[in-house]
Every structure is written in structure tokens, then in C-alpha cells.
N, C-alpha and C positions, 0 to 999 in steps of 0.2 A: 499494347501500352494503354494501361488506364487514362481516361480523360475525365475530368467535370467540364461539364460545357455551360455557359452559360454567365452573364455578368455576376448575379446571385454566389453561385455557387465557384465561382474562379475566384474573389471576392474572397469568400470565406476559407480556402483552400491556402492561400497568400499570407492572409491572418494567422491562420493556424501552424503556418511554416510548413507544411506540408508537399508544397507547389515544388518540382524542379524545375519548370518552366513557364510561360504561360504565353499563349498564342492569341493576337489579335490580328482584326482586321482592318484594313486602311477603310476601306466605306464605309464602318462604324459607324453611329453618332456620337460624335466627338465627346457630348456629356455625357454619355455609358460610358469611357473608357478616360476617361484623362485622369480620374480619382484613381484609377487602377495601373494606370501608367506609372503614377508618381509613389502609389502603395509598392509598385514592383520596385523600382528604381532606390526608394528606403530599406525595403529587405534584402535588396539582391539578388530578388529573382530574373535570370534575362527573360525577356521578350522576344519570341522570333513574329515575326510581321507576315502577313498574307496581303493578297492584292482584293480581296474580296471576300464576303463572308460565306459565299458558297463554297470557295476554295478550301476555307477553312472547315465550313460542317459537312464538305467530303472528304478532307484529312480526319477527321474526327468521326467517319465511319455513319453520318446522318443524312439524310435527303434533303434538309434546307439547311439554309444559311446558319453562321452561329457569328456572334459580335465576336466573345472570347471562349477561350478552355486551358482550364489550368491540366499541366501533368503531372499524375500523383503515381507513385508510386504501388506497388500493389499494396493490395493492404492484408498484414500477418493472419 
């Protein structure tokens, strides 16, 4: 499963209606995600929640942490 990782680019993924998901981390900085919280919450995209960003940028196949990653579907 495709990911974008990153607040940049989950951000943009959201916008674009693109996202079928998009995963944060609860140890975030709260001001990276709250704008993205409320972005998903207006489109509809759900949020599954991690306990930690490393949990997260090892679900997402990377060696350090990740705040967010939206999931995109592949692309045609």
C-alpha cells in the first residue's frame, strides 16, 4: 500500500481528495496536525491513530519516526 508521509505532502494528498486514509501520531506536535485533523474531519477522510511516530514510520516501511502519511491509492 502506497503512502505519502509526511505533514507536506498528507496535507496535499487530503486537499486533493486523493487520501483514503490518513494516519497520525499521538506524540505529534500538536500544531503540525490539528490543521490536518480538522482538514480530515471536513472531507471525510478517517484517521487511524498510532501511539507514536516511530510506530507509525515503521508502519510506513521507514526507519524514523513520521508525525503523519496519508494513503493513496496506487496511481493508474
Amino acid at each position: 500500500m502506497p503512502y505519502k508521509i509526511g505533514t507536506k505532502q498528507t496535507t496535499k494528498m487530503v486537499e486533493q481528495r486523493k487520501a483514503t486514509c490518513v494516519y497520525a501520531a499521538r506524540d505529534a506536535d500538536p500544531r503540525m496536525i490539528t490543521k490536518l485533523v480538522q482538514l480530515c474531519e471536513r472531507e471525510g477522510v478517517p484517521i487511524t491513530w498510532y501511539d507514536t511516530m516511530l510506530n507509525l514510520g515503521e508502519t510506513c516501511g521507514i526507519d524514523i519516526g513520521a508525525a503523519m502519511a496519508a494513503v493513496v491509492p496506487e496511481e493508474e
